[in-house]
C-alpha positions as CSV (number, residue, x, y, z in Angstrom):
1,X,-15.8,-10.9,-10.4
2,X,-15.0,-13.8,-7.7
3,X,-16.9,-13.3,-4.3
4,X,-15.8,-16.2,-1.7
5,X,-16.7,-16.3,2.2
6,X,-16.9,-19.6,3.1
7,X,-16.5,-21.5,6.1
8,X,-15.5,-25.6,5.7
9,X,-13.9,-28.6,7.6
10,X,-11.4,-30.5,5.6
11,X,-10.4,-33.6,7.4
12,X,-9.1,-32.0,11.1
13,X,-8.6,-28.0,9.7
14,X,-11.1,-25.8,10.0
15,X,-11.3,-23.5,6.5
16,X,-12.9,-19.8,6.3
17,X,-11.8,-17.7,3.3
18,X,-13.3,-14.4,2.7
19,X,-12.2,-12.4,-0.4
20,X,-13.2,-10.5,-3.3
21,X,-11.7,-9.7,-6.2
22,X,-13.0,-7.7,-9.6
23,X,-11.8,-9.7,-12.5
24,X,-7.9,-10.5,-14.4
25,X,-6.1,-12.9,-12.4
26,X,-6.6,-14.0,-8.5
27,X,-3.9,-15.7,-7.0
28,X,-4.2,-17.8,-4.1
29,X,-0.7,-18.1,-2.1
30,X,0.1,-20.0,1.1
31,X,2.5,-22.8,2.0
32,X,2.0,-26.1,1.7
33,X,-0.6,-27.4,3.9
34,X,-2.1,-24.0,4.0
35,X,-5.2,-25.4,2.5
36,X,-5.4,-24.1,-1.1
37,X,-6.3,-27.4,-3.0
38,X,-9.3,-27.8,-0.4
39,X,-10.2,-24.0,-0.9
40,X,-10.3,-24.8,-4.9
41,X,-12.2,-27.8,-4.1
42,X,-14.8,-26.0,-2.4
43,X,-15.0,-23.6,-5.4
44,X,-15.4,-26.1,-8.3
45,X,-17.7,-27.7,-6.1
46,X,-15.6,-31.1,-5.6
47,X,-16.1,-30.4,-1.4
48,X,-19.3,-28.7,0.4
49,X,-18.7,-25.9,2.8
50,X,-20.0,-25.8,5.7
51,X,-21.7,-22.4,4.9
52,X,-21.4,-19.5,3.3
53,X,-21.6,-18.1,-0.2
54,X,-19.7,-18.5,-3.5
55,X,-20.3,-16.1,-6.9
56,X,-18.7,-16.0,-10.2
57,X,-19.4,-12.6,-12.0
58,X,-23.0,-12.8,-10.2
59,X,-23.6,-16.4,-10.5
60,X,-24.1,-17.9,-7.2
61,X,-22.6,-21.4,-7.5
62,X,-22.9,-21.4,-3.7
63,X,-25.2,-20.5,-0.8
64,X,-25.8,-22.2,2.0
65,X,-28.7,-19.7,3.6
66,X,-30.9,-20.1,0.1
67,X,-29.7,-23.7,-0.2
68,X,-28.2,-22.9,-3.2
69,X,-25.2,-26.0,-4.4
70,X,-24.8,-25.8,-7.9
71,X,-23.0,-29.4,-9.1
72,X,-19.6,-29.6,-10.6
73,X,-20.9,-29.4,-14.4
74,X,-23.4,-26.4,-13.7
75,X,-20.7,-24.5,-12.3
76,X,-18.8,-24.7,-15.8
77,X,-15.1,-24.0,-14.0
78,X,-12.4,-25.1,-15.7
79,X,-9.5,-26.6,-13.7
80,X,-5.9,-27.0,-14.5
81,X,-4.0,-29.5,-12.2
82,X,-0.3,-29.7,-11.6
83,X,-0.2,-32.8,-14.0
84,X,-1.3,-32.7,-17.3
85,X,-3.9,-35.5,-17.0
86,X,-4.3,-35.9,-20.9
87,X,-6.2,-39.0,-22.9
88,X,-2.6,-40.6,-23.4
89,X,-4.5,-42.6,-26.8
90,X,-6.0,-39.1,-28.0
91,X,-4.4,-36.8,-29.9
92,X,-3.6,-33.0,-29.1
93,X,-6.8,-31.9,-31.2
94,X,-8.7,-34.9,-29.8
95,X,-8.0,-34.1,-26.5
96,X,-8.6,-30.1,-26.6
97,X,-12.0,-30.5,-27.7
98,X,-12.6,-33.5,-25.6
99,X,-14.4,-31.2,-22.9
100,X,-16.8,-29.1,-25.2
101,X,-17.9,-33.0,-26.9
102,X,-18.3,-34.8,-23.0
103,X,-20.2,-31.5,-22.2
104,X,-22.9,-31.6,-25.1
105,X,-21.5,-27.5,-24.6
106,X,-21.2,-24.9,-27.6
107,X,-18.1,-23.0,-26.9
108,X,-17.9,-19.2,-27.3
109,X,-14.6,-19.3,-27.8
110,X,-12.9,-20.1,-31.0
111,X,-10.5,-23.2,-31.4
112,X,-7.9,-21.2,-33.7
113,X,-8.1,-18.3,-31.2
114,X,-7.0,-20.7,-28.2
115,X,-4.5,-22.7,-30.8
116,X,-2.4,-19.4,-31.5
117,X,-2.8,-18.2,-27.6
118,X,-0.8,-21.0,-26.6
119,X,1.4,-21.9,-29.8
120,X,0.0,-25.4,-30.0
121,X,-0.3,-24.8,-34.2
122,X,2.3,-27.2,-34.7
123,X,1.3,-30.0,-32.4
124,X,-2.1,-30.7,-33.2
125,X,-1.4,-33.9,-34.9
126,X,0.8,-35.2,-32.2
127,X,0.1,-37.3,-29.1
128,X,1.0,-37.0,-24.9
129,X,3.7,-38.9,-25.0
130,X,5.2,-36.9,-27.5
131,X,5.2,-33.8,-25.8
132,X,7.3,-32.1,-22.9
133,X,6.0,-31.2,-19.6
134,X,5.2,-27.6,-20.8
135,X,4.1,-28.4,-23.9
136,X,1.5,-31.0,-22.0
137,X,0.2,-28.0,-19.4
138,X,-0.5,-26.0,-22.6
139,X,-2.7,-28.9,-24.2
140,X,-4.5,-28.7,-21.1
141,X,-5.3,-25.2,-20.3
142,X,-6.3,-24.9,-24.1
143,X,-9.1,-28.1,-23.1
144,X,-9.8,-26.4,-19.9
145,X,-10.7,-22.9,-22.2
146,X,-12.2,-24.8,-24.7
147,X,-15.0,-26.0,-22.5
148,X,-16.8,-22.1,-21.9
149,X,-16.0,-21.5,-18.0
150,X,-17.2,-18.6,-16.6
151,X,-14.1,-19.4,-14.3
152,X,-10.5,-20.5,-15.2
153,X,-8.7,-22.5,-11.4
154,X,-5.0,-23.4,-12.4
155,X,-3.7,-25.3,-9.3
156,X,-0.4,-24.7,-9.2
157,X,0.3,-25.3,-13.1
158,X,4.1,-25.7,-13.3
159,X,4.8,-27.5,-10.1
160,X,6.1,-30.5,-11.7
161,X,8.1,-28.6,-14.3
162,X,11.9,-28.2,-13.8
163,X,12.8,-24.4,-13.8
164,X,13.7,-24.8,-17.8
165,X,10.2,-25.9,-19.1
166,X,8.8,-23.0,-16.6
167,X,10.8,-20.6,-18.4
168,X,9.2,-22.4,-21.5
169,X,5.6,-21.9,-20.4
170,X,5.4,-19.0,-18.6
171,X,5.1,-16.4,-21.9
172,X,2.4,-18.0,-22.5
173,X,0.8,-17.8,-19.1
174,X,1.5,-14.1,-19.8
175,X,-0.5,-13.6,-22.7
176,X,-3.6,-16.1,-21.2
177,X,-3.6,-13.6,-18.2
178,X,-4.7,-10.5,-20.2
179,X,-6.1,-11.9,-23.1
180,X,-8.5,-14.8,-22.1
181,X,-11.5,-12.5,-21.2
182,X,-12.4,-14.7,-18.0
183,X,-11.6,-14.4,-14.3
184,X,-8.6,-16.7,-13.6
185,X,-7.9,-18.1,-9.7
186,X,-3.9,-19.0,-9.9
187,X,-3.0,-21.2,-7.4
188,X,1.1,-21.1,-6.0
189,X,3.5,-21.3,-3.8
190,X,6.2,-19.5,-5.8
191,X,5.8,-15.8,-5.0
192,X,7.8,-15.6,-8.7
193,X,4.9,-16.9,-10.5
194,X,2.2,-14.8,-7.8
195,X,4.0,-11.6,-8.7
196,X,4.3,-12.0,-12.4
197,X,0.9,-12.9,-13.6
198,X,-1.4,-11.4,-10.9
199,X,-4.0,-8.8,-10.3
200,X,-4.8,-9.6,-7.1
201,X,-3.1,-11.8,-4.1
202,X,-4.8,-13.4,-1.7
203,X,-2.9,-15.0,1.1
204,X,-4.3,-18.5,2.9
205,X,-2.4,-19.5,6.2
206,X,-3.8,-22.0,8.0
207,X,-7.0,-22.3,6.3
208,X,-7.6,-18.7,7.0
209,X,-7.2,-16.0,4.8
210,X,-5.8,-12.7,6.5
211,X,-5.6,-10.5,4.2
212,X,-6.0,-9.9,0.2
213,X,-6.4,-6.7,-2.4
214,X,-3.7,-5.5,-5.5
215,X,-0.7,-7.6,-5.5
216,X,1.5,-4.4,-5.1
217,X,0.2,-4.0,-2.1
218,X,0.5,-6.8,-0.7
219,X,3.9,-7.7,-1.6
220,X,4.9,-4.6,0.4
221,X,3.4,-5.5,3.4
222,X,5.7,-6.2,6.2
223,X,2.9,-7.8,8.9
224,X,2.1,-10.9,6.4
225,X,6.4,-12.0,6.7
226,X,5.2,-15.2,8.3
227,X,2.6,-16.1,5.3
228,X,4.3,-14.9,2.6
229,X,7.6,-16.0,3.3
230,X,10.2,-13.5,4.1
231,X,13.5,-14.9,1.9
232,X,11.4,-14.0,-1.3
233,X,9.8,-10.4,0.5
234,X,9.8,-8.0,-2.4
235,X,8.0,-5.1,-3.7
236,X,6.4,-4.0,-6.9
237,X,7.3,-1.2,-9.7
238,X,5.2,-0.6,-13.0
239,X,6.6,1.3,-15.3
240,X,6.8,2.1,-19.2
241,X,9.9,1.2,-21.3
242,X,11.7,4.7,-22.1
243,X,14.6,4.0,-24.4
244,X,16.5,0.5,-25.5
245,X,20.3,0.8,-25.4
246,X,21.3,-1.5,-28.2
247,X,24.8,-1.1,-27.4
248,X,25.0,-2.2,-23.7
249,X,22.0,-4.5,-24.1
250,X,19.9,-2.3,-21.5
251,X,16.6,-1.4,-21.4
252,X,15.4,1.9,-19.5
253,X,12.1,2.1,-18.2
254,X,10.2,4.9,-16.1
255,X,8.6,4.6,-12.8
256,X,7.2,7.9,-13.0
257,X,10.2,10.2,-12.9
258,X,12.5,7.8,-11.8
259,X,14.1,5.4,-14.8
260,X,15.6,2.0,-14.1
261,X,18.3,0.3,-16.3
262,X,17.8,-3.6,-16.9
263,X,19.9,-5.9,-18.8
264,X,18.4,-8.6,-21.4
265,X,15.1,-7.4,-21.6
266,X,12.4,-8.4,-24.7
267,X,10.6,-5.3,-24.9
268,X,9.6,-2.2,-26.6
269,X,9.3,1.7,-26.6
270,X,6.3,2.2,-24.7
271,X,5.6,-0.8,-23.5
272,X,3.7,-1.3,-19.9
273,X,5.8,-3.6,-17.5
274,X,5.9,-5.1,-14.1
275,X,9.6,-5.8,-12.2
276,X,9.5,-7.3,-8.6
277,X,12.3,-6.2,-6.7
278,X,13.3,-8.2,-3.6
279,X,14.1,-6.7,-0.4
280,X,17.1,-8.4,0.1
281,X,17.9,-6.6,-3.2
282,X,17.7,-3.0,-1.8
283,X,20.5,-1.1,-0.5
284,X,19.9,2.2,1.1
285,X,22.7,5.4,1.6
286,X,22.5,8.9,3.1
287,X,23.7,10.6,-0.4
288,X,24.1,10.4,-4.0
289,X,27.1,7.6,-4.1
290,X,30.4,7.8,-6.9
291,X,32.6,5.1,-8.4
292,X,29.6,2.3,-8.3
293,X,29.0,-0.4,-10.1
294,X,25.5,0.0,-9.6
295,X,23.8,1.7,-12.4
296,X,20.3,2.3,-10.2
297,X,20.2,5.2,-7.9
298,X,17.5,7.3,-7.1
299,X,15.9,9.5,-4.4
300,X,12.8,8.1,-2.0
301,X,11.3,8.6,1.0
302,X,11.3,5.7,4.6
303,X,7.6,5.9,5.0
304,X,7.5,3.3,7.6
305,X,10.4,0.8,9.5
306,X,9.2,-2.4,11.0
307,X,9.8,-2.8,14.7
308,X,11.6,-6.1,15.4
309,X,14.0,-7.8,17.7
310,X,16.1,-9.9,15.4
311,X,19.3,-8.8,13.3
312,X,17.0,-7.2,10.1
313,X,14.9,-4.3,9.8
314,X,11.8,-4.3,7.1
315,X,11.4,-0.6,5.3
316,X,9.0,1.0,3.1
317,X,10.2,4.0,0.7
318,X,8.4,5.8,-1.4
319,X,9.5,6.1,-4.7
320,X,7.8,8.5,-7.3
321,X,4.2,7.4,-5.4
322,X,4.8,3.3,-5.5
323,X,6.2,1.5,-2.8
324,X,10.0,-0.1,-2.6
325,X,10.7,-2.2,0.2
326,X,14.0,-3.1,1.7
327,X,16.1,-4.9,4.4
328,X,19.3,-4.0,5.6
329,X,20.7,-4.6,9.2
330,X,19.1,-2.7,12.1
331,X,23.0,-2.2,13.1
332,X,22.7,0.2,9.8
333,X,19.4,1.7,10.8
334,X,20.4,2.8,14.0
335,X,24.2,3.7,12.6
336,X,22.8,5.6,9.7
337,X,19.7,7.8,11.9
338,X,17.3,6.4,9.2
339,X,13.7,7.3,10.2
340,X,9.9,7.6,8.8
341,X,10.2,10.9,6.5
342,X,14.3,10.5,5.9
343,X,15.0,11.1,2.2
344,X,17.7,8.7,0.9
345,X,19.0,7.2,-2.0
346,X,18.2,3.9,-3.2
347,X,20.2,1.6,-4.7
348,X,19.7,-1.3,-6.6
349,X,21.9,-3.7,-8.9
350,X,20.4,-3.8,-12.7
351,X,21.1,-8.3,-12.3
352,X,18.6,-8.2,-9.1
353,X,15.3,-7.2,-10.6
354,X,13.1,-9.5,-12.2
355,X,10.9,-8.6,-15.3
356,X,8.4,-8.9,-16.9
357,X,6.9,-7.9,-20.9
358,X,3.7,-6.9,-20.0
359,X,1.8,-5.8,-17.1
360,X,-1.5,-7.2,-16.6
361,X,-4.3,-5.6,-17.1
362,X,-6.1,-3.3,-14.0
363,X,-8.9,-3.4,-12.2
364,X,-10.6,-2.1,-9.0
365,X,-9.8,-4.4,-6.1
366,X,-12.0,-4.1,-2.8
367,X,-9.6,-4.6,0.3
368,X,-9.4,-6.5,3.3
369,X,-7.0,-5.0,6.5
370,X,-5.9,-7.6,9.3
């Protein structure tokens, strides 16, 4: 559990961030400038704010009414930077258990567990210079688990990784997601990484935060365009894989009725997984179409279209109870009579979505309306 409402002053921009969220992984998106370092800052204890309160899983680490400011070490939170920031003379062992030593701090967590979590078996031995850019933001999450937080802040992780070594790492992110056991605050820019390994979003604009609750949600929100970005505006499916096609290299999963095909994907029978969908992805048509390429059509339901002035219109459907969201032309919207209630087929290409092995874990989420 993560409880922030804080108000700050970081240099001329005024910070208040109010959100809660109930464990798995928090992420914290917003442009740059938006103030997310200085929000992390204030959380690990590195900047005061001006009031205000701050608990981890019913720790108070901050509270400005009963005077409570926990220091840095007390508030045992381990942070990931966008650099590595290894020893450079210590090796990988040396340096993943350079924490717990500085710390005088018995770790609950075992070394070999956090070795196989992140595949870093084989490079024990070796040192910093050795390694490539993923391989050095593994090293350092394991040292940052390896020190017993009761809170995990990776600021933006795999900024300075080229889109290859982020490929590299991100499995791994996967599986420290829903198996590390602590509450994790990921911090991004990329609503890629946001959508993939989150629980909960919570968006900072400005120094304010307007809105947070289940990523799903969020994503599908058409009133947060200007904070989330709309180029990348997507939406959310979970589903369970239904049947592998060995033979056309598809995999079908079920939304709940409804069954996507997707090509070149590592998973199983039964297996729980997450695809983001982008809007821009989303075509829309009166009727059941013929003679298409496109191997995903299915029925849904507008549930809402977004009143704008511009050459696009934002919509909502409603597909087997989760929410798909799309943009197509208003030109289309007003030549096609679509309107809240219309039933229509959507259509989607199986090379658009993007997916994911394994959805993370649930939990409750309290929510915050503009």
């Amino acid at each position: 559990m993560l409880d922030v409402d804080i108000k700050g002053q970081v240099g001329r921009m005024p910070l208040q961030a109010s959100f809660q969220s109930s464990g798995g992984v928090t992420s914290l998106f917003g442009q740059s400038g938006a103030g997310k370092t200085s929000l992390t800052n204030m959380i690990a204890g590195l900047i005061t704010p001006l009031s205000g309160r701050i608990a981890v899983n019913g720790t108070v680490l901050f509270d400005a009414e009963k005077n409570i400011n926990l220091p840095v070490q007390a508030r045992r939170i381990g942070h990931v930077f966008q650099d590595a920031r290894l020893f450079p003379h210590l090796s990988v062992k040396a340096n993943m258990t350079y924490a717990r030593w500085a710390g005088r701090r018995s770790s609950t967590r075992d070394f070999q567990e956090v070795t196989d979590l992140l595949g870093l078996g084989q490079l024990l031995r070796r040192m910093p210079r050795t390694l490539s850019g993923g391989e050095r933001q593994r090293v350092a999450i394991g040292r940052a688990l390896l020190s017993d937080p009761r809170l995990l802040i990776m600021d933006e992780p795999l900024a300075n990784l080229d889109q290859a070594r982020r490929n590299d790492i991100l499995p791994y992110l996967d599986r420290l997601c829903v198996e590390a056991g602590i509450p994790i605050l990921y911090v991004s820019h990329s609503i890629e990484e946001v959508a993939r390994l989150s629980n909960t979003l919570v968006i900072l604009s400005d120094g304010q935060t307007p809105a947070f609750g289940p990523v799903a949600d969020m994503l599908a929100r058409t009133d947060l365009g200007k904070a989330t970005g709309r180029h990348e505006a997507g939406a959310l499916l979970e589903g369970v894989v239904a049947s592998v096609d060995p033979d056309w290299g598809l995999t079908h999963v079920d939304i709940g009725g409804a069954v996507l095909q997707i090509p070149d994907m590592a998973a199983d029978v039964g297996d729980a997984v997450r695809l983001r969908i982008r809007a821009r992805d989303v075509a829309l048509a009166l009727y059941p179409p013929e003679g298409l390429s496109i191997r995903n059509a299915f029925d849904a339901t507008i549930t809402s279209i977004s009143s704008e002035t511009g050459p696009y219109a934002e919509l909502l459907c409603n597909v087997q109870g989760q929410t798909l969201r799309a943009r197509i032309t208003r030109a289309s919207v007003a030549e096609l009579d679509l309107h809240k209630g219309r039933n229509v087929t959507v259509l989607i290409k199986s090379v658009a979505i993007d997916r994911r092995q394994r959805a993370p874990a649930r939990t409750d989420v309290s929510r915050k309306e503009l």
